[in-house]
C-alpha positions in Angstrom: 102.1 -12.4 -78.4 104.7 -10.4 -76.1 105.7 -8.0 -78.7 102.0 -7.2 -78.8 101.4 -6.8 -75.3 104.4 -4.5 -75.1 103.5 -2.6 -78.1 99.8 -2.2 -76.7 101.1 -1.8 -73.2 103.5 1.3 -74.6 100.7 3.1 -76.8 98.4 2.9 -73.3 101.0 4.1 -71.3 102.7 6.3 -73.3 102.6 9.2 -71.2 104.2 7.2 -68.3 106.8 5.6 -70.3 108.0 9.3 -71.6 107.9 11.1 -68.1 110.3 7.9 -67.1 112.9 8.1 -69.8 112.1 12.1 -69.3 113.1 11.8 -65.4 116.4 9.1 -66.8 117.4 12.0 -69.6 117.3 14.4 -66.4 119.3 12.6 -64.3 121.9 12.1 -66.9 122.3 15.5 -68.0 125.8 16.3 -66.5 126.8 13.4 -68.8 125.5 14.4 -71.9 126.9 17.7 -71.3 130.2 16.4 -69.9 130.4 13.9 -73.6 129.4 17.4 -75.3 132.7 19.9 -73.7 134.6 16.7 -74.1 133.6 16.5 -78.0 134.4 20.0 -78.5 137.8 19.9 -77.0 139.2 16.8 -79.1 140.8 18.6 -81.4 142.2 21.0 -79.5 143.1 18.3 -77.2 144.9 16.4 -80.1 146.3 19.8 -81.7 148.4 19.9 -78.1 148.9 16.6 -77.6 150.7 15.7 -81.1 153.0 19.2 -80.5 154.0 18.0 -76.8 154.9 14.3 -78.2 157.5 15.5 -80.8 158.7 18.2 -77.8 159.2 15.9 -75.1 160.0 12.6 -76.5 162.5 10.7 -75.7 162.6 13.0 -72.1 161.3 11.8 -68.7 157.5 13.9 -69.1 157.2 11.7 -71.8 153.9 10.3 -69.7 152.6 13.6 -69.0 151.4 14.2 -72.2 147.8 13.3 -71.9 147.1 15.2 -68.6 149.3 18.5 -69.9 147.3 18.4 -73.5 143.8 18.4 -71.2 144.7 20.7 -68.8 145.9 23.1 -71.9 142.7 22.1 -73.6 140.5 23.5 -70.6 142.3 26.2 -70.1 142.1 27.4 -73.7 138.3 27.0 -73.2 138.5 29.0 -69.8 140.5 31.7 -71.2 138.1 32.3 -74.1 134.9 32.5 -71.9 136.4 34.7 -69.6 137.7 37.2 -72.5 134.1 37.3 -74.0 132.0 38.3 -70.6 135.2 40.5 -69.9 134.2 42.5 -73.1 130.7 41.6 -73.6 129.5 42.5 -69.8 131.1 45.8 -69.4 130.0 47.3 -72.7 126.2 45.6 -72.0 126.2 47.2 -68.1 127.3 50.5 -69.6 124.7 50.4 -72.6 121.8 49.5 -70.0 122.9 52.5 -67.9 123.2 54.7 -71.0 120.1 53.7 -71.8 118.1 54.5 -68.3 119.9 57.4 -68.1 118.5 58.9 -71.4 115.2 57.3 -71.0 113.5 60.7 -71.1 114.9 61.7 -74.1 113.8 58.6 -76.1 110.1 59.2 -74.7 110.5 62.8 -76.3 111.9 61.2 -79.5 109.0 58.7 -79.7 106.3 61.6 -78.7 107.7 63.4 -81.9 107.6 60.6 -84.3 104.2 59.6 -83.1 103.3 63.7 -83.6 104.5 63.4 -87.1 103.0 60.1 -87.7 99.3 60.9 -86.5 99.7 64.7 -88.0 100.2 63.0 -91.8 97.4 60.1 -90.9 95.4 63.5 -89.6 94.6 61.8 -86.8 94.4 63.0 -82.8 97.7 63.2 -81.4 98.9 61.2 -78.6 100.4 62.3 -75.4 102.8 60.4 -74.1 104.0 63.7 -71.4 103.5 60.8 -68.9 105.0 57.9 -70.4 108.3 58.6 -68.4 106.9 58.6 -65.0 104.6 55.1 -66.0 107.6 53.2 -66.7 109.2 54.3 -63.9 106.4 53.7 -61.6 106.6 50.2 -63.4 109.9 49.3 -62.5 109.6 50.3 -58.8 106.7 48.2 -58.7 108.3 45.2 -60.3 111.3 45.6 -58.1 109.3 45.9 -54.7 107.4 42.8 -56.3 110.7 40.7 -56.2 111.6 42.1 -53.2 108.6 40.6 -51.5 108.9 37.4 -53.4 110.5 35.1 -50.9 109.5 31.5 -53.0 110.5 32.7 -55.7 113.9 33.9 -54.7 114.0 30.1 -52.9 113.3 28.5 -56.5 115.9 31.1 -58.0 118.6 30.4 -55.4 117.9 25.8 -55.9 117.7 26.2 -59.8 121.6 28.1 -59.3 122.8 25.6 -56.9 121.4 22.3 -59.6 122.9 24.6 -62.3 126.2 24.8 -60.8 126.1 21.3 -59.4 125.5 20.0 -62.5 128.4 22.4 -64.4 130.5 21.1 -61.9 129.5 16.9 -62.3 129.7 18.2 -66.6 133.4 19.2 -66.1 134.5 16.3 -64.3 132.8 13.5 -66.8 134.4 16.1 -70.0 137.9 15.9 -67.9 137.5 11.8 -67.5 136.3 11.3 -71.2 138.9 13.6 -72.7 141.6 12.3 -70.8 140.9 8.8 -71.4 138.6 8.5 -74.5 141.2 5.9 -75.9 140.5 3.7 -73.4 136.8 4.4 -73.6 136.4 3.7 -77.4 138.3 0.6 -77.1 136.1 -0.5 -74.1 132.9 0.2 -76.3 134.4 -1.5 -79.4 135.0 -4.9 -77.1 131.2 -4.5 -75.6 130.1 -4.4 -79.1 131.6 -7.5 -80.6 131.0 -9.4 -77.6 127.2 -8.8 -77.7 126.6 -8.2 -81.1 126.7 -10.0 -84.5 129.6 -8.8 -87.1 127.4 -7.1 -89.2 124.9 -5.4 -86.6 128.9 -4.4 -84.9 130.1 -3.4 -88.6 126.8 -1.1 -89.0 126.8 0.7 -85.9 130.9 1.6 -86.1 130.0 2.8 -89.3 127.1 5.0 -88.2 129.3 6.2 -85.3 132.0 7.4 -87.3 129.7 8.9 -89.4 128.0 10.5 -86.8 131.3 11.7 -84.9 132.6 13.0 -88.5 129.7 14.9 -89.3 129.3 16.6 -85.8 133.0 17.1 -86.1 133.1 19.1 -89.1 129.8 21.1 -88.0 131.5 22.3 -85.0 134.5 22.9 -86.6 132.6 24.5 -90.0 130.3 27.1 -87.6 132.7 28.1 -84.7 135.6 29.1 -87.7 132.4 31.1 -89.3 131.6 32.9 -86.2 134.7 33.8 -86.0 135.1 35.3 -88.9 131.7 37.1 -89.1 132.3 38.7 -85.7 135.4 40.0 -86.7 134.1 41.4 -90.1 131.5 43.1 -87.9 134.1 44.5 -85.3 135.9 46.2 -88.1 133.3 47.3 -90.2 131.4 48.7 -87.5 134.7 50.8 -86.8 135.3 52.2 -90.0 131.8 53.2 -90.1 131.9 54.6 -86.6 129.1 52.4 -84.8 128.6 52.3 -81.5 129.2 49.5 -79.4 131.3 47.3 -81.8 132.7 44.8 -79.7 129.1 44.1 -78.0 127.6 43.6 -81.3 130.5 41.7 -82.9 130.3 39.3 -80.2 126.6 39.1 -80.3 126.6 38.5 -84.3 129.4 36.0 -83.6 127.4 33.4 -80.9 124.2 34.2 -83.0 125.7 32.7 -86.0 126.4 29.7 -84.2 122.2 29.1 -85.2 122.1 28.3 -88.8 119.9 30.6 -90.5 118.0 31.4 -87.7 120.9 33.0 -85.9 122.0 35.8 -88.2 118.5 37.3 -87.9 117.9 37.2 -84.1 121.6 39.0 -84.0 120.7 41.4 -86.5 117.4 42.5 -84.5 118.7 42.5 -81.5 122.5 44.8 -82.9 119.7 47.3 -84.7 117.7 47.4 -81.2 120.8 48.2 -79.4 122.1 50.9 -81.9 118.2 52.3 -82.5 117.9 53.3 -78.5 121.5 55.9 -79.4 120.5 56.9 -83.1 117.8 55.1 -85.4 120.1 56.5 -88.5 122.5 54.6 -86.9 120.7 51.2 -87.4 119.0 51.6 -90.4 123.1 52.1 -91.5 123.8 48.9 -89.2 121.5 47.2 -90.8 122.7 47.9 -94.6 126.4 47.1 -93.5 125.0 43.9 -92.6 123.2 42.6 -95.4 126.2 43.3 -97.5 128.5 40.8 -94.8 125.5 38.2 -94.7 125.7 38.0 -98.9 129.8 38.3 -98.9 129.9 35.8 -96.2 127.3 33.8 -97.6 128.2 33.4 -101.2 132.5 33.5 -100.7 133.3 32.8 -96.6 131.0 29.8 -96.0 130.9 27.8 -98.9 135.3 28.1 -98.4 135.0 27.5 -94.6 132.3 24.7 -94.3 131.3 24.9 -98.4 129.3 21.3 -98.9 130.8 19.1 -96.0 127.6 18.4 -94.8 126.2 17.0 -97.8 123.0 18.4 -96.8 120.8 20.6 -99.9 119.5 23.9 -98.5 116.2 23.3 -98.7 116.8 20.1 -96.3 118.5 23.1 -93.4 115.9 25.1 -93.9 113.4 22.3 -93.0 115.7 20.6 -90.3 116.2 24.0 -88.3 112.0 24.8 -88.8 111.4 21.0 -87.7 114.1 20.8 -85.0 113.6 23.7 -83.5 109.7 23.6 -83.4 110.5 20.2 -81.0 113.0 21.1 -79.1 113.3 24.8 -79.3 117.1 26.0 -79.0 118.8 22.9 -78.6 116.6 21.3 -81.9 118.2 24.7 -84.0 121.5 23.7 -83.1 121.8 20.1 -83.5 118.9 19.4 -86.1 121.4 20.2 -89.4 124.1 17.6 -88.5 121.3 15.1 -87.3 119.5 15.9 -90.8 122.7 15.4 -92.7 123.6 11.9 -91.1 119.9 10.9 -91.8 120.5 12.1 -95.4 124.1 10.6 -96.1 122.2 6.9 -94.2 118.8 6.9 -96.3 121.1 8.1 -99.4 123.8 4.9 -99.1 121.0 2.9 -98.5 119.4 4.0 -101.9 122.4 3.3 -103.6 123.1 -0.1 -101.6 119.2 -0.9 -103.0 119.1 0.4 -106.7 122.5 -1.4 -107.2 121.2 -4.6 -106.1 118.4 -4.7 -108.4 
């Protein structure tokens, strides 16, 4: 009779129930994204820690291992963000000025191709002699708009101070996990045996490690491959004389993060870039790229990541379309390894059922 009330008292209230554990996911945000830096950095983390215990054993910073491996663990991560806006923001700041500054140009380019385009359709030709001063009138009027927004500069200036608040609060939990996630495991294994029975304790350490070996290899799998891919992009886009290859290197890199989804968002966005200077240029980009995608696809994944997963293509296609349809960006980053540790559980458990019959 309780489990009835509560399951009737849930379906009634449903929309209460969710904006509470909505408001508890908020409020715990800097931990999840603390437990998130902290996963990444483990194997770095480990990496320096294993090299500073064969170089100072047996010598009196012995106990400084830990806190040296963190700190070079964080300042790894540092160093790399900083070297990515220090190329990526300069090159986009100079592209956005190249841009404005040949803004009449491209309006004459477009007025030609829209010339040639209505001339072979033998239709009336459009003028677009004013499109110049439109947009420009466009953009004064959007800035003067946000100059006389006062609220919404408030709501801009609290969302930066909760953002920062919470970076902050995210860096200190990553420092306290990574620095003691020994202890922390241990503590959680205890918990678990004390409160549970052996084989509900057995079954989730088993799902855990699952779960922390799948992530594990994802990250891993997808940050090597971006890697990779933005470099192939860097130097092909040399060789063949592109503009902006470090900017679009960089941008195909992160992109690729995204499976599936990612390599076509960069690709777009590269061919926008490079079709505002030339639109030979991108059509070029664009063929240079299809070529990496099909190398990297059918030789560089399946050696860097290759089956890992255990997850069939068809299931990635559906977990990023599914996972990202929920939860937008975050769902089309985490949905594959969440869909392959749902795979690898339902398959065991097949196996576990057809071998009992």
């Amino acid at each position: 009779i309780t489990f009835t009330v509560l399951l009737i008292l849930v379906i009634v209230k449903f929309d209460v129930l969710w904006g509470a554990v909505a408001s508890v996911l908020t409020v715990c945000r800097p931990l999840f994204i603390g437990l998130a830096i902290a996963f990444v950095l483990t194997k770095p983390c480990a990496f320096f820690r294993c090299h500073l215990d064969r170089l100072l054993a047996g010598t009196a910073l012995k106990k400084a291992v830990i806190p040296l491996a963190v700190t070079l663990s964080y300042l790894l991560l540092f160093g790399v963000v900083a070297a990515v806006f220090s190329f990526v923001l300069p090159q986009l700041v100079g592209s956005i000025g190249r841009f404005a500054s040949n803004l009449e140009g491209y309006v004459g380019q477009a007025q030609v191709w829209i010339n040639d385009l209505t001339a072979w359709l033998h239709l009336e030709e459009l003028d677009l002699s004013r499109l110049d001063q439109v947009l420009r009138d466009l953009f004064n009027s959007a800035l003067a708009a946000l100059s006389n927004a006062v609220p919404q500069l408030v709501s801009l200036t609290s969302n930066l101070v909760s953002i920062v608040v919470t970076g902050v609060l995210a860096l200190v939990f990553s420092i306290y996990m990574l620095s003691g996630k020994d202890r922390l495991l241990a503590q959680c294994r205890r918990v678990l045996r004390a409160y549970t029975p052996p084989k509900v304790c057995r079954m989730v350490l088993e799902v855990t490690a699952l779960t922390a070996g799948t992530f594990s290899k994802f990250v891993t799998g997808q940050i090597t491959e971006a890697c990779i891919l933005g470099g192939l992009t860097f130097a092909g886009m040399v060789l063949l004389r592109l503009d902006y290859p470090l900017l679009i290197a960089v941008l195909i890199g992160v992109s690729a993060l995204v499976p599936i989804v990612g390599a076509y968002v960069g690709a777009f966005t590269s061919a926008l870039l490079l079709a505002m200077i030339d639109p030979m240029k991108a059509v070029i980009f664009l063929l240079f790229l299809v070529c990496l995608q099909q190398f990297e696809g059918n030789v560089i994944y399946p050696r860097v990541v290759g089956t890992s997963l255990g997850l069939p293509g068809i299931w990635v296609l559906a977990a990023v379309t599914i996972g990202g349809g929920l939860f937008s960006f975050l769902g089309m980053l985490l949905s594959v390894p969440v869909a392959s540790i749902l795979y690898t559980l339902l398959r065991q458990d097949v196996h576990r059922r057809l071998d009992g019959m």
